[in-house]
C-alpha positions in Angstrom: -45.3 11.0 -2.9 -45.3 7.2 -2.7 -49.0 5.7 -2.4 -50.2 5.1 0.8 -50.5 1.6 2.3 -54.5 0.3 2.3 -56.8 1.5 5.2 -53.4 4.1 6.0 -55.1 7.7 6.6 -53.1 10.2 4.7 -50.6 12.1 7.2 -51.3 15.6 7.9 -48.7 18.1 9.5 -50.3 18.7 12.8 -53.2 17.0 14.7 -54.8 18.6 17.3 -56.0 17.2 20.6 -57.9 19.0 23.8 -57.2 18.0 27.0 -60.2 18.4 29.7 -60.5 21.8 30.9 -59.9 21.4 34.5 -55.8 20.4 33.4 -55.3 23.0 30.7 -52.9 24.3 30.6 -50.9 21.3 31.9 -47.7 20.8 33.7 -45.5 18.7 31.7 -44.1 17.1 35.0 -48.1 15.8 35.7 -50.1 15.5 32.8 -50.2 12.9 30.3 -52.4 14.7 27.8 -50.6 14.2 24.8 -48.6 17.2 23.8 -49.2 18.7 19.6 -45.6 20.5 20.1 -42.9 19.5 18.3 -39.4 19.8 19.4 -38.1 20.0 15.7 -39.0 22.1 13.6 -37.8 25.7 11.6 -35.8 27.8 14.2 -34.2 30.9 13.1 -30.9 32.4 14.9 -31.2 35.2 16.7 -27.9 36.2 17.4 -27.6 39.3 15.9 -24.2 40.0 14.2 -23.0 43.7 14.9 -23.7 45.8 12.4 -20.5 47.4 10.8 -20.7 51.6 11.6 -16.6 51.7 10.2 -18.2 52.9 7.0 -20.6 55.6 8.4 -20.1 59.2 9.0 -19.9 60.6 12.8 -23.4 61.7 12.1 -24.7 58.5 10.6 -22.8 56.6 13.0 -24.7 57.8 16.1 -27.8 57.6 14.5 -26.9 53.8 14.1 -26.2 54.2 17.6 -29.6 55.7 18.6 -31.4 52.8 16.8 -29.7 50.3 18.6 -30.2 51.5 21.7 -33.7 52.5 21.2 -34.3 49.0 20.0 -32.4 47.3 22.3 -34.6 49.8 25.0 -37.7 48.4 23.0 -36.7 44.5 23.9 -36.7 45.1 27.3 -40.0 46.4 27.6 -41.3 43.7 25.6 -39.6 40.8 27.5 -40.3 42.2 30.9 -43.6 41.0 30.9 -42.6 37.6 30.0 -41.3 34.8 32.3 -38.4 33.6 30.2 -36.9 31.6 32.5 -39.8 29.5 33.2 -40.2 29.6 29.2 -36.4 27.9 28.9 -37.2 25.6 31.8 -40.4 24.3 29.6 -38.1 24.0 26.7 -35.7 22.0 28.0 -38.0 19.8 29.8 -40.1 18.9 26.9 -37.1 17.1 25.6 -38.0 15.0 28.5 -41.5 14.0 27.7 -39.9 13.0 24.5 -37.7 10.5 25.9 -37.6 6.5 24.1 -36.1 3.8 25.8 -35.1 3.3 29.5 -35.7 6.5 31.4 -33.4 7.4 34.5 -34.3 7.5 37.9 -33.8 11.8 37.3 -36.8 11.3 35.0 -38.8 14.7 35.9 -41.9 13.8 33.6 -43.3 11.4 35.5 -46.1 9.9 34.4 -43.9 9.3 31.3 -42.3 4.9 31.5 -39.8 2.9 29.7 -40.6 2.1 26.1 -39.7 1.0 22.6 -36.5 -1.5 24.9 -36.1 -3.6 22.3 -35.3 -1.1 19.2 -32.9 -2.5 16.9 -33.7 -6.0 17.7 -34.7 -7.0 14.5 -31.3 -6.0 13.3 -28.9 -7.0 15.9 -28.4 -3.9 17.3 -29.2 -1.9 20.7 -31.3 0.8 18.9 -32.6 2.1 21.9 -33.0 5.9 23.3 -33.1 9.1 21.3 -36.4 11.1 21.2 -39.4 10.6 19.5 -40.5 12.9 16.7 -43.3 15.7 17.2 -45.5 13.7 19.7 -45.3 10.6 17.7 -43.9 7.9 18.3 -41.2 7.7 15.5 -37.4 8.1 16.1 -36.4 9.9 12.8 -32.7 10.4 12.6 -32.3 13.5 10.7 -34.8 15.9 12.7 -33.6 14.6 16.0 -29.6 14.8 14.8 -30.7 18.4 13.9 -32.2 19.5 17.2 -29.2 18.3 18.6 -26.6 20.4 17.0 -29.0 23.6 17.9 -29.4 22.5 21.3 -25.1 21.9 22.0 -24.8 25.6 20.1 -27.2 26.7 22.7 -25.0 25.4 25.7 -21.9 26.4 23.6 -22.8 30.5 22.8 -25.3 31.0 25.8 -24.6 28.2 28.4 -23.3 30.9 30.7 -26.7 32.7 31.1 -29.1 29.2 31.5 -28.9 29.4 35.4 -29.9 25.9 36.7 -31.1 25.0 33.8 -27.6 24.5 32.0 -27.6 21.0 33.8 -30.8 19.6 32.2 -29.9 21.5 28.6 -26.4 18.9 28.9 -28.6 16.2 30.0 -31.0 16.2 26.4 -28.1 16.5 24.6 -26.7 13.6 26.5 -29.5 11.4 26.2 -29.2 12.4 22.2 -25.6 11.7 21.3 -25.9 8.2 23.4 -28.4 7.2 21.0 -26.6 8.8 17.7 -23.4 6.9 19.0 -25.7 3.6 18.6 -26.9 4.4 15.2 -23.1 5.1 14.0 -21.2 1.9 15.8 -21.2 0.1 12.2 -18.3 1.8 9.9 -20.1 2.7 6.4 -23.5 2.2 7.9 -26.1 4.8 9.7 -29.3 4.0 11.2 -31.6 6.4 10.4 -35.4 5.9 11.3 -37.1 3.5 14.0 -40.3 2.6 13.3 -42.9 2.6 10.3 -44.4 6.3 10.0 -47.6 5.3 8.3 -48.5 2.3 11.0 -47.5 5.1 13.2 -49.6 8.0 12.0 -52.8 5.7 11.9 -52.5 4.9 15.6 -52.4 7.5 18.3 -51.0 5.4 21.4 -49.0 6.2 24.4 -44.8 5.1 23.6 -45.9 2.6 26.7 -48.3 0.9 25.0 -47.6 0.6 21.1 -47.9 -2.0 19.2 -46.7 -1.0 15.7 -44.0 -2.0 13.3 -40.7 -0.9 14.8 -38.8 -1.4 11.3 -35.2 -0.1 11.4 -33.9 1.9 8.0 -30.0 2.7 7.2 -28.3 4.1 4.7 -24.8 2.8 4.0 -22.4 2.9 0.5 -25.2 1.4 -1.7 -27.9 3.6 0.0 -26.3 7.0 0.8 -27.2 9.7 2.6 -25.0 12.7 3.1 -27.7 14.8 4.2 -28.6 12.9 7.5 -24.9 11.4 7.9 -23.6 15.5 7.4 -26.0 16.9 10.2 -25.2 13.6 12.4 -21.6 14.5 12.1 -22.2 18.0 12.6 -24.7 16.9 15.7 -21.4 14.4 17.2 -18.9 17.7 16.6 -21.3 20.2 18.6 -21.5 18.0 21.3 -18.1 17.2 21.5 -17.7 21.3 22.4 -20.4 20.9 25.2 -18.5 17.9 26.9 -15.1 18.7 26.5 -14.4 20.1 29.8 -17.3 18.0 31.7 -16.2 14.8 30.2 -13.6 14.8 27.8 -13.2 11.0 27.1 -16.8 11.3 26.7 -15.9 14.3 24.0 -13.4 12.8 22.4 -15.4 9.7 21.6 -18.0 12.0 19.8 -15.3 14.0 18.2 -14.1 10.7 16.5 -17.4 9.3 15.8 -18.2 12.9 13.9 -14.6 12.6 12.0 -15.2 9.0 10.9 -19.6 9.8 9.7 -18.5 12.7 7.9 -16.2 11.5 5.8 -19.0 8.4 4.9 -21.0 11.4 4.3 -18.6 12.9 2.0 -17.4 10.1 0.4 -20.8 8.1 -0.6 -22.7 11.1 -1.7 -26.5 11.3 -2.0 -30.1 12.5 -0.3 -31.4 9.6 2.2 -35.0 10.7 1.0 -33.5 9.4 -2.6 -32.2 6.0 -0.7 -35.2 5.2 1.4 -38.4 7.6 -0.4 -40.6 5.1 0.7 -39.9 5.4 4.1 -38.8 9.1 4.9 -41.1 10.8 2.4 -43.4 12.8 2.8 -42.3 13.1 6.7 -38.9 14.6 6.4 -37.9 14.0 2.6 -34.9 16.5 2.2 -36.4 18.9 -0.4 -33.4 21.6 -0.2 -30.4 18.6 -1.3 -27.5 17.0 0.8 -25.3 19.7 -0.1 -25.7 22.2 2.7 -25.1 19.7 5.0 -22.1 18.4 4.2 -20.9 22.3 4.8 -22.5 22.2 7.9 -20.7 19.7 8.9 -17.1 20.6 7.9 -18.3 23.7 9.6 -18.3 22.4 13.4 -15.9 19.6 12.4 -13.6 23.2 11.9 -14.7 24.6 15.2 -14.6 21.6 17.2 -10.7 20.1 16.1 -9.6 23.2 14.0 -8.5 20.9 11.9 -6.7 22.7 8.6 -8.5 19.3 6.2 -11.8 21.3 7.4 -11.1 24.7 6.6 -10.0 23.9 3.2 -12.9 21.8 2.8 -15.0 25.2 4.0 -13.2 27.3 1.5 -12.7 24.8 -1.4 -16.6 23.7 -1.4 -18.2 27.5 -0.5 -19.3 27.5 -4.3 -19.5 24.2 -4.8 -21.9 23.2 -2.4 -23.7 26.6 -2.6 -23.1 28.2 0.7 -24.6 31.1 -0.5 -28.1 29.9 -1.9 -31.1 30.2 -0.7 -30.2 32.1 2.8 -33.7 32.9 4.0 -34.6 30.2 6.8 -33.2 27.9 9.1 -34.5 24.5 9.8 -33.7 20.6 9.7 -33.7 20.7 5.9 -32.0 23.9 5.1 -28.6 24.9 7.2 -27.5 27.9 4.7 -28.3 30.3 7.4 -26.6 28.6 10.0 -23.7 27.8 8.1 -22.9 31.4 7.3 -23.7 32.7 10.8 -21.2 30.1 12.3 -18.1 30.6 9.6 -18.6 34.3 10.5 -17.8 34.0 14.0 -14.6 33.5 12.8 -14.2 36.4 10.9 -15.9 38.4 13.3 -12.9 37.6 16.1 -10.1 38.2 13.4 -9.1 35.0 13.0 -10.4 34.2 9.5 -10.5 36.9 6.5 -10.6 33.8 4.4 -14.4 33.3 4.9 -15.5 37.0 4.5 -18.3 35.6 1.9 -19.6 33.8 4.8 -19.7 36.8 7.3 -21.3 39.3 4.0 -23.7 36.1 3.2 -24.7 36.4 7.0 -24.7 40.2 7.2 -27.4 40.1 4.6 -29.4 36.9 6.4 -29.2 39.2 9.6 -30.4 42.3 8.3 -33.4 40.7 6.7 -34.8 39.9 10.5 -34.5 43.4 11.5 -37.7 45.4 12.6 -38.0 48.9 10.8 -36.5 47.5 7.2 -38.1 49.1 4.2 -39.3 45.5 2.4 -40.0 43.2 6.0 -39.5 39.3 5.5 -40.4 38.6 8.4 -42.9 39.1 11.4 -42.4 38.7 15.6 -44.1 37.1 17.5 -45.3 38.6 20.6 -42.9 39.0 23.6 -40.1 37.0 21.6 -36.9 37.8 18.9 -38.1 35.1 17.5 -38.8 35.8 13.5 -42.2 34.3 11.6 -41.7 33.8 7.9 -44.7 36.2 6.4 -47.5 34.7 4.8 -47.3 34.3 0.9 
């Protein structure tokens, strides 16, 4: 870890602040008690790929069967006494609270105003929008290009069941891929991070009202980054799906921009958190290598052309890039998981026997999660599917 700038506290992972008692909890459209969340983070999948019963005797086959129902039986109970669609409509309005730049007259959070308008400045360049990172008021490139892929395979795979929320979930992704579209107008050149973390980190201030360095990194052909440029691409791709009905001018534009970042991606390898340490590290340094994103990449680069070049990429790279190690999370820094759950998709429809690793690499991730396993990874959290790593 590079040495911390004089009279700079050391960074911690999570500060903690109380808001007075008569406005806890708060609603996010009211209160401007600053918010510990983070809208990055680790999320895990939860689709759950079917289980194969082809192989099972009649009897062991409807004993599969009876677990599945009585499991299935066993989520309904549990999520009856919570208010997911009020937890969705949270969600998806945090993203609002998180807003930089010049907010919209929808704006929802409303004690939330413009800030950070001249971004990019310094360089030439209209650097403003995006979303601020975790409460603070960095714009970090590769968590935020991250969140953004998840969000559009949200909308993509369960768009259908959001109710009225569906317009708000297009609307963050919107307000992402404008910014990424800024950070990617140079050829060969990527913006990456707004703003000096440690200046940042010492100073707890409203977006409104700071006054710290707003210092723009890249990475470009001398100063690679396949890591953030792969999930960027991937980020451009996903969102491309999401808009190609709604706008598809609009979709095409991202398509192209993903085409042209990936292959900068590809073709000047290297981890950003190599390029710029000083500035990235120990924030979001990427610890698991650049590798899995340049899969992830070619991956909805595939499902959003279905380009052949990106399914012989998949197929040529699968050992290459590693797209079977280290399948045991899912997060801004390691996309092994995803990766395999994606490719399987198109195994899973019988369209693609070529990528049967992916789909048995996925199989394996899957069954991991599963309640009632002999040797548990995981835990659950209450009332959710959502999986907790288990404490070492």
């Amino acid at each position: 870890m590079p040495s911390l700038p004089q009279n700079v506290k050391k960074p911690t992972e999570s500060r903690h602040f109380f808001c007075p008692k008569s406005s806890f909890p708060p609603r996010l459209e009211d209160s401007p008690c600053p918010l510990s969340s983070s809208i990055y983070g680790h999320i895990t999948h939860n689709s759950l790929t079917p289980i194969s019963v082809a192989r099972l005797s009649p009897a062991g086959a409807t004993a599969m069967s009876s677990f599945r129902a009585a499991v299935f039986l066993l989520l309904l109970a549990v999520a009856s006494a919570h208010d997911y669609h009020d937890a969705l409509r949270k969600s998806i309005l945090f993203f609002e609270g998180q807003r930089s730049g010049k907010l919209p007259p929808d704006q929802r959070v409303k004690w939330r105003r413009d800030s950070a308008l001249r971004d990019g400045s310094t360089v030439g360049r209209d650097l403003t929008g995006g979303y601020y990172d975790a409460g603070d008021n960095i714009k970090f490139g590769f968590p935020m290009a991250f969140t953004t892929t998840l969000l559009s395979w949200s909308i993509i795979d369960f768009g259908r069941t959001m109710g009225p929320e569906l317009k708000n979930a297009v609307k963050a992704v919107r307000w992402a891929t404008d910014y990424l579209l800024k950070v990617t107008v140079d050829p060969g050149v990527v913006y990456v991070q707004v703003g000096d973390a440690f200046s940042d980190h010492n100073c707890w201030e409203r977006p409104e009202d700071m006054d710290t360095l707003r210092t723009v990194y890249k990475i470009d052909r001398d100063h690679p980054g396949s890591d953030v440029a792969g999930e960027t691409a991937a980020a451009l791709a996903a969102a491309s799906i999401v808009f190609r009905s709604r706008d598809p001018s609009y979709s095409a534009l991202l398509l192209n921009r993903a085409v042209r970042v990936f292959e900068f991606a590809d073709t000047h390898r290297g981890a950003y958190s190599s390029s710029l340490h000083a500035a990235v590290c120990p924030f979001y340094c990427d610890v698991n290598g650049y590798q899995d994103e340049l899969l992830w990449g070619a991956a909805w680069l595939h499902k959003a052309s279905r380009r052949r070049v990106y399914r012989e990429y998949i197929i040529k790279n699968e050992v290459v890039l590693h797209a079977g190690d280290t399948i045991n999370e899912f997060g801004w820094d390691n996309k092994h998981a995803g990766i395999n759950v994606l490719i399987s998709k198109e195994v899973l429809m019988g369209r693609a026997d070529y990528f049967e690793n992916f789909k048995q690499n996925a199989d394996g991730f899957i069954c991991s999660l599963l309640p009632g396993i002999s040797h548990p990874q995981v835990q659950y959290s209450p009332g959710t599917l959502h999986p907790l790593p288990l404490a070492s």
